[in-house]
mmCIF file as Biopython writes it, N, C-alpha, C and O atoms, coordinates in Angstrom:
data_model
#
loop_
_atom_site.group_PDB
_atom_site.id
_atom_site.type_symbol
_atom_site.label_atom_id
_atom_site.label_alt_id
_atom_site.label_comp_id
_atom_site.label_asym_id
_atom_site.label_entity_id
_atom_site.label_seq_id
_atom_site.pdbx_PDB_ins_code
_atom_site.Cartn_x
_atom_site.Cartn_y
_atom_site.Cartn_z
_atom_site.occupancy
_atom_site.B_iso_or_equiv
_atom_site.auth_seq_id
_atom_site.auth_asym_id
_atom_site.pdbx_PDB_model_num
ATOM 1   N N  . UNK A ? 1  ? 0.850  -1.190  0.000  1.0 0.0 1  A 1 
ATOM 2   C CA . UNK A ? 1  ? 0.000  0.000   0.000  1.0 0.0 1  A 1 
ATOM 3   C C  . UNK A ? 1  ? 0.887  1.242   0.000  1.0 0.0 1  A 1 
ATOM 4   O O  . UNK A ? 1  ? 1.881  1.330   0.721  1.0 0.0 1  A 1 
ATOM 5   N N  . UNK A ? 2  ? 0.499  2.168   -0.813 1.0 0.0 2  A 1 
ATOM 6   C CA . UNK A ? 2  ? 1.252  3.155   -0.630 1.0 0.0 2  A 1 
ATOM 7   C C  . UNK A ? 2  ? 0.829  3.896   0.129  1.0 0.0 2  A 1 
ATOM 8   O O  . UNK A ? 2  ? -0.341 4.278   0.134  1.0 0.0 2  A 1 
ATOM 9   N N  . UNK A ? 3  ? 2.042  4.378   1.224  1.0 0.0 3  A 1 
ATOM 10  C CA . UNK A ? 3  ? 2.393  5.378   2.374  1.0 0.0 3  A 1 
ATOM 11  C C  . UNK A ? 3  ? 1.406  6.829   1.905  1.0 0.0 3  A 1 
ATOM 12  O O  . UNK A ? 3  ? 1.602  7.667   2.785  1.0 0.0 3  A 1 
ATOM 13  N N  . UNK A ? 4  ? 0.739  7.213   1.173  1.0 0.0 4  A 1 
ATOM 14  C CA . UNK A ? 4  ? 0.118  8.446   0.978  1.0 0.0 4  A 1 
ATOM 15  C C  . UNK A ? 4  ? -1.701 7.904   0.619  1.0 0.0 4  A 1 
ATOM 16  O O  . UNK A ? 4  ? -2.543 8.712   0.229  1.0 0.0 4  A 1 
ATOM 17  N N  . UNK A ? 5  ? -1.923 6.796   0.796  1.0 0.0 5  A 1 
ATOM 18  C CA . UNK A ? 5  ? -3.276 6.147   0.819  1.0 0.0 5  A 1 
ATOM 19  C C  . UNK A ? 5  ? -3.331 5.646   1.819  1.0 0.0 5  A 1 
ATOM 20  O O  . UNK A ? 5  ? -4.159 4.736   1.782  1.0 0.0 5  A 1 
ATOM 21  N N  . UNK A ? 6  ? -2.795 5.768   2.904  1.0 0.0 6  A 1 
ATOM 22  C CA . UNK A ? 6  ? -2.804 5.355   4.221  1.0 0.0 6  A 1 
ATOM 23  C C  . UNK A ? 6  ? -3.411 6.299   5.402  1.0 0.0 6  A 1 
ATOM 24  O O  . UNK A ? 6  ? -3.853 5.918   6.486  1.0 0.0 6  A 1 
ATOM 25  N N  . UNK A ? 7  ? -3.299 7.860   4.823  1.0 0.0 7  A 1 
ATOM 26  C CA . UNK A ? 7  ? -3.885 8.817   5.520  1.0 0.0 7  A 1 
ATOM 27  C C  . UNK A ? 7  ? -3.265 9.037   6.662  1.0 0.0 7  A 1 
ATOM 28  O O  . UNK A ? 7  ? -4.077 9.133   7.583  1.0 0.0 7  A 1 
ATOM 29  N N  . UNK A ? 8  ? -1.703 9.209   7.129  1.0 0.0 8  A 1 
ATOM 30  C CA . UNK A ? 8  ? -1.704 8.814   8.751  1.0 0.0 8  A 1 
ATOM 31  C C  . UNK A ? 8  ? -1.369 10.377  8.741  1.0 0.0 8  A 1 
ATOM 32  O O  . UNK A ? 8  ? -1.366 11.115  7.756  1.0 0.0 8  A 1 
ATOM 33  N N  . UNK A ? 9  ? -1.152 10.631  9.766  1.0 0.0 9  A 1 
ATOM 34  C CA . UNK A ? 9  ? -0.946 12.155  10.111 1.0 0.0 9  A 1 
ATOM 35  C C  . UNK A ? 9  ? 0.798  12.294  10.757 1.0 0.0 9  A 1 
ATOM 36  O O  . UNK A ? 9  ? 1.442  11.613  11.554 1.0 0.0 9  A 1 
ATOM 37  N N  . UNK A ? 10 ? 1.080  13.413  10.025 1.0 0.0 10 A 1 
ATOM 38  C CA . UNK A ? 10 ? 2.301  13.662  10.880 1.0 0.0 10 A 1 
ATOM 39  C C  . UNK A ? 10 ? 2.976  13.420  11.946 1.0 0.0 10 A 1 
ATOM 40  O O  . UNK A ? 10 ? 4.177  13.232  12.139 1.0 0.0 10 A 1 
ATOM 41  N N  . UNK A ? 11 ? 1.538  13.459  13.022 1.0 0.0 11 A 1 
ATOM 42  C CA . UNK A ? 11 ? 2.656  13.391  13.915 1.0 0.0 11 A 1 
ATOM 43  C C  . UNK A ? 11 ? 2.475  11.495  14.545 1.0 0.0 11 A 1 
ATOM 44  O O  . UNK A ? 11 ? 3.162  11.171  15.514 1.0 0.0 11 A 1 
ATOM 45  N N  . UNK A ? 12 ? 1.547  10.450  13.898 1.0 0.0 12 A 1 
ATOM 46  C CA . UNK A ? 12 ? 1.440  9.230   14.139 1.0 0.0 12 A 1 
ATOM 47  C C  . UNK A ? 12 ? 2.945  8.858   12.715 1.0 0.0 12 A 1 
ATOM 48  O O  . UNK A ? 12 ? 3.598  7.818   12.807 1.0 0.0 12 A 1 
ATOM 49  N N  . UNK A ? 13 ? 3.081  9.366   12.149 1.0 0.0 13 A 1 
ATOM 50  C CA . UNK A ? 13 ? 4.270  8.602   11.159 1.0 0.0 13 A 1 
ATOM 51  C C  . UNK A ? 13 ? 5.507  9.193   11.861 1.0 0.0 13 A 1 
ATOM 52  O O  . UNK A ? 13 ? 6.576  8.694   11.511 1.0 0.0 13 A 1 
ATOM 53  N N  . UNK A ? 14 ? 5.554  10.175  12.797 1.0 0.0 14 A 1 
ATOM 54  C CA . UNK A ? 14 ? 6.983  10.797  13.250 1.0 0.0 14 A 1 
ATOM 55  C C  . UNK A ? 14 ? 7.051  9.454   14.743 1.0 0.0 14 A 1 
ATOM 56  O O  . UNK A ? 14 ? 8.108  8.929   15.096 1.0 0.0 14 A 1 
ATOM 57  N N  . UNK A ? 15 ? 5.687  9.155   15.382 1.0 0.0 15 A 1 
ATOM 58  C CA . UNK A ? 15 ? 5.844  7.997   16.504 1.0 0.0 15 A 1 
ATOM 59  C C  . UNK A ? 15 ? 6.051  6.759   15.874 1.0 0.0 15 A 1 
ATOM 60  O O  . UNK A ? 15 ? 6.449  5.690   16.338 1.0 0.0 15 A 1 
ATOM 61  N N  . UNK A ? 16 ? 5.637  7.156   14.480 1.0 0.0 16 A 1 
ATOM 62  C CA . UNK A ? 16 ? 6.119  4.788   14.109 1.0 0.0 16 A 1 
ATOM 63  C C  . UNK A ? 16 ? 7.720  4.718   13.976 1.0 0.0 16 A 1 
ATOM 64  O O  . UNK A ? 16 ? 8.491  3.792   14.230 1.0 0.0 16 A 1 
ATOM 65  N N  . UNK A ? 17 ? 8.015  6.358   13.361 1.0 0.0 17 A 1 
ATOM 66  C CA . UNK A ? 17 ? 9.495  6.506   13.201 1.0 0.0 17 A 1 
ATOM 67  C C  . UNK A ? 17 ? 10.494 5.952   14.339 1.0 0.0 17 A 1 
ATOM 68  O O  . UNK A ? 17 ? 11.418 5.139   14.334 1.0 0.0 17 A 1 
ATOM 69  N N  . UNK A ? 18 ? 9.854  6.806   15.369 1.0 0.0 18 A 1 
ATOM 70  C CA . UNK A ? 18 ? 10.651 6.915   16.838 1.0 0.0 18 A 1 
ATOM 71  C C  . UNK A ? 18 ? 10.432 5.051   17.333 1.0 0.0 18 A 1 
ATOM 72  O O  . UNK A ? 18 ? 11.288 4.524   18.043 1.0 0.0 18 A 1 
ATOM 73  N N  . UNK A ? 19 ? 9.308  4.325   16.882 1.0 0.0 19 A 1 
ATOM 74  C CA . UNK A ? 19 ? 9.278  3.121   17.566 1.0 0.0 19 A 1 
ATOM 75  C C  . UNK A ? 19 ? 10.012 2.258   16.662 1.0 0.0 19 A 1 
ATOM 76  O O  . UNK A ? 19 ? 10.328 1.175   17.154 1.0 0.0 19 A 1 
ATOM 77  N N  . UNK A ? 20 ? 10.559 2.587   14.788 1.0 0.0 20 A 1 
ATOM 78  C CA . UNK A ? 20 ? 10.832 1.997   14.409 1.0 0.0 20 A 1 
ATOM 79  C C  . UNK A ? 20 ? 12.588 2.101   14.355 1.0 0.0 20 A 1 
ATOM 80  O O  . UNK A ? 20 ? 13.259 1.157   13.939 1.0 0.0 20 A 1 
ATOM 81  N N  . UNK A ? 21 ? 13.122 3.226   14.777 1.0 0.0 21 A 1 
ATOM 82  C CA . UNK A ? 21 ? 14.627 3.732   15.534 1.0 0.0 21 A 1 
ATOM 83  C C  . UNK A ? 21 ? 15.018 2.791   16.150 1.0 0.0 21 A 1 
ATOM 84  O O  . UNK A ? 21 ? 16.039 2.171   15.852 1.0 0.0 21 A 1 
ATOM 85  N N  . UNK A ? 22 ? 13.898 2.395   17.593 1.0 0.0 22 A 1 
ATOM 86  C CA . UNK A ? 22 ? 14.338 2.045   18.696 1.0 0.0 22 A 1 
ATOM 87  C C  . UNK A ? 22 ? 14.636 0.724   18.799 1.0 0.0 22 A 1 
ATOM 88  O O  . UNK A ? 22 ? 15.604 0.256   19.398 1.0 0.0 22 A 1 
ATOM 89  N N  . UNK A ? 23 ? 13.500 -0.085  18.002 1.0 0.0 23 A 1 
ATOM 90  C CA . UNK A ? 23 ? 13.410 -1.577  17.376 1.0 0.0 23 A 1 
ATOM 91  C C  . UNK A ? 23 ? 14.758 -1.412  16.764 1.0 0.0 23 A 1 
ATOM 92  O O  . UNK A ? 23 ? 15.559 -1.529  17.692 1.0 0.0 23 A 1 
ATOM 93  N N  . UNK A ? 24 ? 15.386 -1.198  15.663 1.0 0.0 24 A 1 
ATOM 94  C CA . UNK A ? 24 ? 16.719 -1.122  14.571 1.0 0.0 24 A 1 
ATOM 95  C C  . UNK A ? 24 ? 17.644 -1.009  16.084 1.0 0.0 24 A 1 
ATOM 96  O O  . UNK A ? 24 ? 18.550 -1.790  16.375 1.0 0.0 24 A 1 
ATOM 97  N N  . UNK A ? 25 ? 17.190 0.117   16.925 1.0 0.0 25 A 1 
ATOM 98  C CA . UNK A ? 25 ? 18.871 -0.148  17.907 1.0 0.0 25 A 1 
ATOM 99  C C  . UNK A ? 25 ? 19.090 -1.553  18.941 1.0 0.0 25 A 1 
ATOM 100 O O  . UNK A ? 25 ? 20.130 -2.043  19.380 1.0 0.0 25 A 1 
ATOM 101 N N  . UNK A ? 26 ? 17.736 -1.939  19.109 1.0 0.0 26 A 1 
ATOM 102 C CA . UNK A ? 26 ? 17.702 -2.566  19.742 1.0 0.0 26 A 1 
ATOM 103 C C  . UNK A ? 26 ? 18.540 -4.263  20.162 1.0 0.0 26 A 1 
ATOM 104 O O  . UNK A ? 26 ? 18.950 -4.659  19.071 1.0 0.0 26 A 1 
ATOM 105 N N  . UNK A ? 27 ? 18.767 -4.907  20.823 1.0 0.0 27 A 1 
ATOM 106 C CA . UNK A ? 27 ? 19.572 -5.732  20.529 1.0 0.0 27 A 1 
ATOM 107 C C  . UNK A ? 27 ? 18.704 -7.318  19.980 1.0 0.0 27 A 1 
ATOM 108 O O  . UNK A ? 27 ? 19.191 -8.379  19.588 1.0 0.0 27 A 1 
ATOM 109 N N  . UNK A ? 28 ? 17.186 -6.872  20.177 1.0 0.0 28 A 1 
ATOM 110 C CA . UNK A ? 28 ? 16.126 -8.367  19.727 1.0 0.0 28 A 1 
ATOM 111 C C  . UNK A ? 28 ? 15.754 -7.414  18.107 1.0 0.0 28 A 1 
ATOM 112 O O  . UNK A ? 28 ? 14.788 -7.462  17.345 1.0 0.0 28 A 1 
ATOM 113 N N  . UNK A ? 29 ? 16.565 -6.899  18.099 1.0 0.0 29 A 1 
ATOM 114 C CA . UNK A ? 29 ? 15.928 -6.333  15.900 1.0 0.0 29 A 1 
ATOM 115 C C  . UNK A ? 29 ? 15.730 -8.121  15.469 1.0 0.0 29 A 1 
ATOM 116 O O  . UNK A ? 29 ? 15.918 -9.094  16.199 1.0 0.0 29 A 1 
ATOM 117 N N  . UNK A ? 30 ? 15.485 -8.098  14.668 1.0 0.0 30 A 1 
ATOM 118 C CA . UNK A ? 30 ? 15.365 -9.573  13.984 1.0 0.0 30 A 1 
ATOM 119 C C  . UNK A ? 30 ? 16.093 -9.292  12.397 1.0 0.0 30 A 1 
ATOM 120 O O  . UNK A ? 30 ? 15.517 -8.617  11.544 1.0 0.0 30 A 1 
ATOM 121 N N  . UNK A ? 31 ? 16.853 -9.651  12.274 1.0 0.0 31 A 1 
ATOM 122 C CA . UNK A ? 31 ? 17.802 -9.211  11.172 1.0 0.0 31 A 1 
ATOM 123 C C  . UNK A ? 31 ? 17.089 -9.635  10.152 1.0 0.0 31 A 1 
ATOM 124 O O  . UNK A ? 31 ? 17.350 -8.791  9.295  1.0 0.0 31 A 1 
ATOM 125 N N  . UNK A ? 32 ? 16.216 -10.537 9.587  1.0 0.0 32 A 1 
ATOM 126 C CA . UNK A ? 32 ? 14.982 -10.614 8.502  1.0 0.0 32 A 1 
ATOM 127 C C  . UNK A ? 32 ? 14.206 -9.800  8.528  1.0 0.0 32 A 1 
ATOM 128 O O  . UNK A ? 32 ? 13.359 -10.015 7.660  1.0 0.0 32 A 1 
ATOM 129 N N  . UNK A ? 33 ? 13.911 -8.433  9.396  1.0 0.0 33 A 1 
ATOM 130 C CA . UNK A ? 33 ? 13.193 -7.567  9.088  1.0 0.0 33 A 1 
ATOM 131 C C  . UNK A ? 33 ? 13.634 -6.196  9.115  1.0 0.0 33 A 1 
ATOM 132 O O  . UNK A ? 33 ? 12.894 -5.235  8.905  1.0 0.0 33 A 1 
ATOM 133 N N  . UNK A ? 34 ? 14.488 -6.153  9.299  1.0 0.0 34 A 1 
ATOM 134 C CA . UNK A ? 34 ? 15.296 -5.055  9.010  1.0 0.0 34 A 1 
ATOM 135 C C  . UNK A ? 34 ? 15.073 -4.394  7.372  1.0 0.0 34 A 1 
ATOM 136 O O  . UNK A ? 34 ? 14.475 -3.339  7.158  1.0 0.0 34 A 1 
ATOM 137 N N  . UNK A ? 35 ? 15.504 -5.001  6.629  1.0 0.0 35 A 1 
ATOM 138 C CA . UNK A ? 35 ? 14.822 -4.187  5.334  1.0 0.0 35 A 1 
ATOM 139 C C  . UNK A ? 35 ? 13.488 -3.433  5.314  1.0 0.0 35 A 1 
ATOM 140 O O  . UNK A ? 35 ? 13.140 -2.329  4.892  1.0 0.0 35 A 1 
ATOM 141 N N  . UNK A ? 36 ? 12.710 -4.722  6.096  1.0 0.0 36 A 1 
ATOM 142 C CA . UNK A ? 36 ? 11.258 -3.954  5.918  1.0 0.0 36 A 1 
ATOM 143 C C  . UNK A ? 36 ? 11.342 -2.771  6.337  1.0 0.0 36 A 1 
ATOM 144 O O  . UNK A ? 36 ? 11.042 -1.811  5.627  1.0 0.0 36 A 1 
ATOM 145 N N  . UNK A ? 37 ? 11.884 -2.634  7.901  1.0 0.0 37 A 1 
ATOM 146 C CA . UNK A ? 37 ? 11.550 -1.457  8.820  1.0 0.0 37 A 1 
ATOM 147 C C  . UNK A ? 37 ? 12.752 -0.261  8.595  1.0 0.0 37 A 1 
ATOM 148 O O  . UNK A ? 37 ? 12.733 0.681   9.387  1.0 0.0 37 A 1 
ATOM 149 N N  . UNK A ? 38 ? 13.553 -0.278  7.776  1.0 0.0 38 A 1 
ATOM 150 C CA . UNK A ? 38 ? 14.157 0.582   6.898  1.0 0.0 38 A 1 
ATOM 151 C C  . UNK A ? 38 ? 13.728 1.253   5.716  1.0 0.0 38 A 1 
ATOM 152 O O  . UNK A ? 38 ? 13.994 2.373   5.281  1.0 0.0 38 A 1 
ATOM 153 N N  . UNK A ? 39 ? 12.699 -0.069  5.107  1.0 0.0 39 A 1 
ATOM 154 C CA . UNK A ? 39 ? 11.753 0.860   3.947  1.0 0.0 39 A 1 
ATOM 155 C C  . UNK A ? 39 ? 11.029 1.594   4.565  1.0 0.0 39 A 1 
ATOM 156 O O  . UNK A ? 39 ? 11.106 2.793   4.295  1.0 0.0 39 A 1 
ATOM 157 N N  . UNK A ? 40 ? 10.015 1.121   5.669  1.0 0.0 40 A 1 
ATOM 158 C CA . UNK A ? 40 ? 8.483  1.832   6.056  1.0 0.0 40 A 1 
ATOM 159 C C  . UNK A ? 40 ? 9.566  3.071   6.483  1.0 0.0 40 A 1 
ATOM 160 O O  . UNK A ? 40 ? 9.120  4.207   6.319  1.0 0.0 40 A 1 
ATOM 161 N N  . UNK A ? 41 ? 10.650 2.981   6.900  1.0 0.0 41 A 1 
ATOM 162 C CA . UNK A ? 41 ? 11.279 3.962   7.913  1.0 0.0 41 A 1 
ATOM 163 C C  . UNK A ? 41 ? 11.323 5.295   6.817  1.0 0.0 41 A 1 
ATOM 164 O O  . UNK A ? 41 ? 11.003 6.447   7.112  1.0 0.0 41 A 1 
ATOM 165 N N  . UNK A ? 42 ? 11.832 4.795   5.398  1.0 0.0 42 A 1 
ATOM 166 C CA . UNK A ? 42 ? 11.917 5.775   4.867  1.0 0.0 42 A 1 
ATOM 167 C C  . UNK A ? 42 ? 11.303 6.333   4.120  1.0 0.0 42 A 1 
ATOM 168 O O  . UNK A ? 42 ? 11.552 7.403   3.565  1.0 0.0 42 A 1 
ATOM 169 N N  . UNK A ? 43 ? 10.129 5.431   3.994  1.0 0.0 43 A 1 
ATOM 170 C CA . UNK A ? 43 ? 8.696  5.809   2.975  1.0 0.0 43 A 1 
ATOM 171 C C  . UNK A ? 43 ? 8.144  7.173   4.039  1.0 0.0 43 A 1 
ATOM 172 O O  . UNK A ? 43 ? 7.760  8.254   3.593  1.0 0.0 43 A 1 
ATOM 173 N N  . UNK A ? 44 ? 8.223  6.787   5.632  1.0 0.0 44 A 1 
ATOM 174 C CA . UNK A ? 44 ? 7.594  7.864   6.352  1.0 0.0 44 A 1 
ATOM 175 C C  . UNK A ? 44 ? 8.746  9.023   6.841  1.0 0.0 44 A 1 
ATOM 176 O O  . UNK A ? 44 ? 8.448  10.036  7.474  1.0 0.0 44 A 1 
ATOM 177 N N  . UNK A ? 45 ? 9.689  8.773   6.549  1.0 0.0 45 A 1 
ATOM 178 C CA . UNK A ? 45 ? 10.646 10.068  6.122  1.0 0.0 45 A 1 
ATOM 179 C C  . UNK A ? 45 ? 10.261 11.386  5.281  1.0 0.0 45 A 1 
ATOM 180 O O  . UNK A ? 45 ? 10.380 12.562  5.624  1.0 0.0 45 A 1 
ATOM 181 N N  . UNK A ? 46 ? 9.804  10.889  4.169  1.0 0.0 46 A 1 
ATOM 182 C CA . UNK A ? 46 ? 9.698  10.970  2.815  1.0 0.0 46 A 1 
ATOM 183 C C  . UNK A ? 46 ? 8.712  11.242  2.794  1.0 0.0 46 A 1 
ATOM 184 O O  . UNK A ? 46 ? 8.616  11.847  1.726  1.0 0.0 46 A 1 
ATOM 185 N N  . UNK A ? 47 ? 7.315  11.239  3.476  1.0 0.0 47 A 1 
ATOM 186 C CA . UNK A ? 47 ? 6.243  11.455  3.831  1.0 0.0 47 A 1 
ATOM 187 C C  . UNK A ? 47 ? 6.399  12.466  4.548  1.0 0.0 47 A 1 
ATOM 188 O O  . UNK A ? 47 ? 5.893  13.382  3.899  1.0 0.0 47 A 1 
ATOM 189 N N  . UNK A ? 48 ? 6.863  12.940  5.671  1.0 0.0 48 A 1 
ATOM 190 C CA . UNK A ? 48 ? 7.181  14.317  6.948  1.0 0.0 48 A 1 
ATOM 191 C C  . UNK A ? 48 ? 7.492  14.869  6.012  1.0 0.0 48 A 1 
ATOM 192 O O  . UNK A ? 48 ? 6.484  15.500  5.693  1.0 0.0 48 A 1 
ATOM 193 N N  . UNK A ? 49 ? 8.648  15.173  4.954  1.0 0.0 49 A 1 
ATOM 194 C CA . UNK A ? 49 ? 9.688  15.784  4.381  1.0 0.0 49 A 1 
ATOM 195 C C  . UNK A ? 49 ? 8.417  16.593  3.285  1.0 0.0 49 A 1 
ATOM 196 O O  . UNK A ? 49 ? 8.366  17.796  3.029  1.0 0.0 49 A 1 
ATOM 197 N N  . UNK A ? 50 ? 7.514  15.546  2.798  1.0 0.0 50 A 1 
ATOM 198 C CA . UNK A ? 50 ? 7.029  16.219  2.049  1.0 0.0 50 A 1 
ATOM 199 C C  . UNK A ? 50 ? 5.601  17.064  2.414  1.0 0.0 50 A 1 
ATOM 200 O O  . UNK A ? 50 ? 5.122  18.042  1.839  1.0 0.0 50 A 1 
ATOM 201 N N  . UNK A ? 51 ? 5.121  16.333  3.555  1.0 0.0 51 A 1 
ATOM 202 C CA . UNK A ? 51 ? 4.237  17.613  4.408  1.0 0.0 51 A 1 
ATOM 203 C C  . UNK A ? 51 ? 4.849  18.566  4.667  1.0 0.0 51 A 1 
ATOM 204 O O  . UNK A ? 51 ? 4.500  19.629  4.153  1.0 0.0 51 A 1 
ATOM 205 N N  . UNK A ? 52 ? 5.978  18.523  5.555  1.0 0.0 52 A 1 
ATOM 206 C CA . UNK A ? 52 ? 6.752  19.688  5.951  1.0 0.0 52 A 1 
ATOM 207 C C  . UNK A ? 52 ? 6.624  20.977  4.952  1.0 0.0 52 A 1 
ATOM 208 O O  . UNK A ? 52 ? 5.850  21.931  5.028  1.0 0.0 52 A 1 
ATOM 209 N N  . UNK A ? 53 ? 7.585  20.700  4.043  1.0 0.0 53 A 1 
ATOM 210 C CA . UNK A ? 53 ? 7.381  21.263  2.609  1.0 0.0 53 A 1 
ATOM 211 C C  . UNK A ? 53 ? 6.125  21.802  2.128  1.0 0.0 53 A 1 
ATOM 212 O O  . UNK A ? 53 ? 6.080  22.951  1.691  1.0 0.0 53 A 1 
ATOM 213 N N  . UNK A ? 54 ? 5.107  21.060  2.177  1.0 0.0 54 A 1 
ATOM 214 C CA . UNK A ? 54 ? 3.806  21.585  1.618  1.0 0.0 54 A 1 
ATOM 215 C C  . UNK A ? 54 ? 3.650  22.784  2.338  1.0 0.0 54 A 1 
ATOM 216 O O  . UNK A ? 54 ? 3.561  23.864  1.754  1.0 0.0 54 A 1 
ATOM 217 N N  . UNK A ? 55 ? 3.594  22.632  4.074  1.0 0.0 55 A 1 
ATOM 218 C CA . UNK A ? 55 ? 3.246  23.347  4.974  1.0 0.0 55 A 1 
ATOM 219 C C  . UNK A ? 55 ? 4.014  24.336  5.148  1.0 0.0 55 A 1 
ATOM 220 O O  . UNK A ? 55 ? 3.636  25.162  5.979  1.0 0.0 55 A 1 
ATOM 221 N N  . UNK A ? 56 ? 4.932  24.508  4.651  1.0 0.0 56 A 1 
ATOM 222 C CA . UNK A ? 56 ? 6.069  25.631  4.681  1.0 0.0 56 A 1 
ATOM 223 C C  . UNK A ? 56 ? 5.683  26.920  3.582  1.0 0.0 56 A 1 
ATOM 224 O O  . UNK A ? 56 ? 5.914  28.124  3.698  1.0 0.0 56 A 1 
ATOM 225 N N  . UNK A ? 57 ? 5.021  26.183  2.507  1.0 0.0 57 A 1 
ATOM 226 C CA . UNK A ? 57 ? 4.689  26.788  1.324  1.0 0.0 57 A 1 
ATOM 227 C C  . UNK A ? 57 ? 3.359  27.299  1.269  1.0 0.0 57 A 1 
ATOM 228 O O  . UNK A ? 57 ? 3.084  28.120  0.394  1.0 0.0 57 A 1 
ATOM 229 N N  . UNK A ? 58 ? 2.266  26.825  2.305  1.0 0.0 58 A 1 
ATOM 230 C CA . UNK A ? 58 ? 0.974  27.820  2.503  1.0 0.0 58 A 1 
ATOM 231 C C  . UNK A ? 58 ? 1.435  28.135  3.605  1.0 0.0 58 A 1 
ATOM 232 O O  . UNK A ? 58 ? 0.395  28.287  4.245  1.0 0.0 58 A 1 
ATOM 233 N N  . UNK A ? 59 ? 2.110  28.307  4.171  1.0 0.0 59 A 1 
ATOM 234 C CA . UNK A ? 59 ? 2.606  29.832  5.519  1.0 0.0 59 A 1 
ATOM 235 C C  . UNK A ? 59 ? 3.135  30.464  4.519  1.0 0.0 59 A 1 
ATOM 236 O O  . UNK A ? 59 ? 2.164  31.181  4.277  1.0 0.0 59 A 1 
ATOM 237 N N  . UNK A ? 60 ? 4.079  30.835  3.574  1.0 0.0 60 A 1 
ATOM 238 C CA . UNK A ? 60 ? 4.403  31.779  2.672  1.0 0.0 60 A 1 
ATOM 239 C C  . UNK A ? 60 ? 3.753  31.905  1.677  1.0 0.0 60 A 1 
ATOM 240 O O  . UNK A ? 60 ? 4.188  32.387  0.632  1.0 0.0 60 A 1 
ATOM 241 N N  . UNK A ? 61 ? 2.744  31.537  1.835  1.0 0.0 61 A 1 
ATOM 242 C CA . UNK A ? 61 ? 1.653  31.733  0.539  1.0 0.0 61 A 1 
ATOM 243 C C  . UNK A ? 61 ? 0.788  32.763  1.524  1.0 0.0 61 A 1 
ATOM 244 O O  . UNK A ? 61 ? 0.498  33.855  1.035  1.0 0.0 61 A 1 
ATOM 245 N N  . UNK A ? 62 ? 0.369  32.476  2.868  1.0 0.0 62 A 1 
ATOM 246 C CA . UNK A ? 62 ? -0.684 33.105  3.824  1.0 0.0 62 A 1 
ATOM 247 C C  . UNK A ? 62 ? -0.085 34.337  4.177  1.0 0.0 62 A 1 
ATOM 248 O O  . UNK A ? 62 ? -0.698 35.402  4.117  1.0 0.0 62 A 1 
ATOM 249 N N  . UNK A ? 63 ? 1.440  34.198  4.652  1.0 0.0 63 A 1 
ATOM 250 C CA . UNK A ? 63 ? 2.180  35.365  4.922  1.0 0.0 63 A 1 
ATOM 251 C C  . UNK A ? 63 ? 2.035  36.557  3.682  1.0 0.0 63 A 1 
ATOM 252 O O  . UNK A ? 63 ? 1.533  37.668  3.859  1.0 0.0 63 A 1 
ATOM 253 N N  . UNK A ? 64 ? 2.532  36.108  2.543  1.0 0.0 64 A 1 
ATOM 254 C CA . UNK A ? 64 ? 2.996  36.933  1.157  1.0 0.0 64 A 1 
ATOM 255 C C  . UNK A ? 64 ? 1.363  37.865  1.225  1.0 0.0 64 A 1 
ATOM 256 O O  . UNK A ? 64 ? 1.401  39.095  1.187  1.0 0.0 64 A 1 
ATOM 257 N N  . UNK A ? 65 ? -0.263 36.977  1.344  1.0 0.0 65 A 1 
ATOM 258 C CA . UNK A ? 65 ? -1.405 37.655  1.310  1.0 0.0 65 A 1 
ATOM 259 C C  . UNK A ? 65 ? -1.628 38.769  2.324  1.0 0.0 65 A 1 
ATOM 260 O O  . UNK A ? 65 ? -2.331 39.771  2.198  1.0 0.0 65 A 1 
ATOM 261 N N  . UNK A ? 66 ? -0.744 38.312  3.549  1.0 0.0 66 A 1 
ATOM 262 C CA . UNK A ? 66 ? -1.012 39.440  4.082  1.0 0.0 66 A 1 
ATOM 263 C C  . UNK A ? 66 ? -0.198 40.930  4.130  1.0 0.0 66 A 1 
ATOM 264 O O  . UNK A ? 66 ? -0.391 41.850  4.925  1.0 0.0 66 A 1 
ATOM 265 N N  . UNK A ? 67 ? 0.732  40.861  3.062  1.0 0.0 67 A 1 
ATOM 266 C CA . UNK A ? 67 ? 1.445  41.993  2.859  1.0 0.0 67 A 1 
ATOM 267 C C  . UNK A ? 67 ? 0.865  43.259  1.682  1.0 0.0 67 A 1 
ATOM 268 O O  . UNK A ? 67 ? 1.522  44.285  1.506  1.0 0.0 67 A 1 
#
């Protein structure tokens, strides 16, 4: 499924991040899933990065209207 038909919100993909960090440091990671939780890790990277961005660009879209 792709990460943008999933609907999750910023700040639930920044907590799967932080739970999926902690799992990778951890010393029970399961080395067969490590790829996975490196992809989801960076599909929801890539996801923040590009809200961020959006959201950066209607504050200077809202700002610029009010000048």
């Amino acid at each position: 499924m792709d990460i943008e038909q999933e609907n999750i919100s910023y700040t639930d993909a920044l907590k799967e991040l932080e739970k999926i960090v902690k799992t990778l440091q951890s010393d029970n990671c399961d080395v067969d899933n490590m790829v996975a939780l490196t992809r989801r890790a960076t599909d929801l990277i890539a996801l923040c990065r590009r809200r961020l961005t959006a959201t950066d660009q209607q504050l200077k879209a809202a700002l610029e209207a009010l000048s």
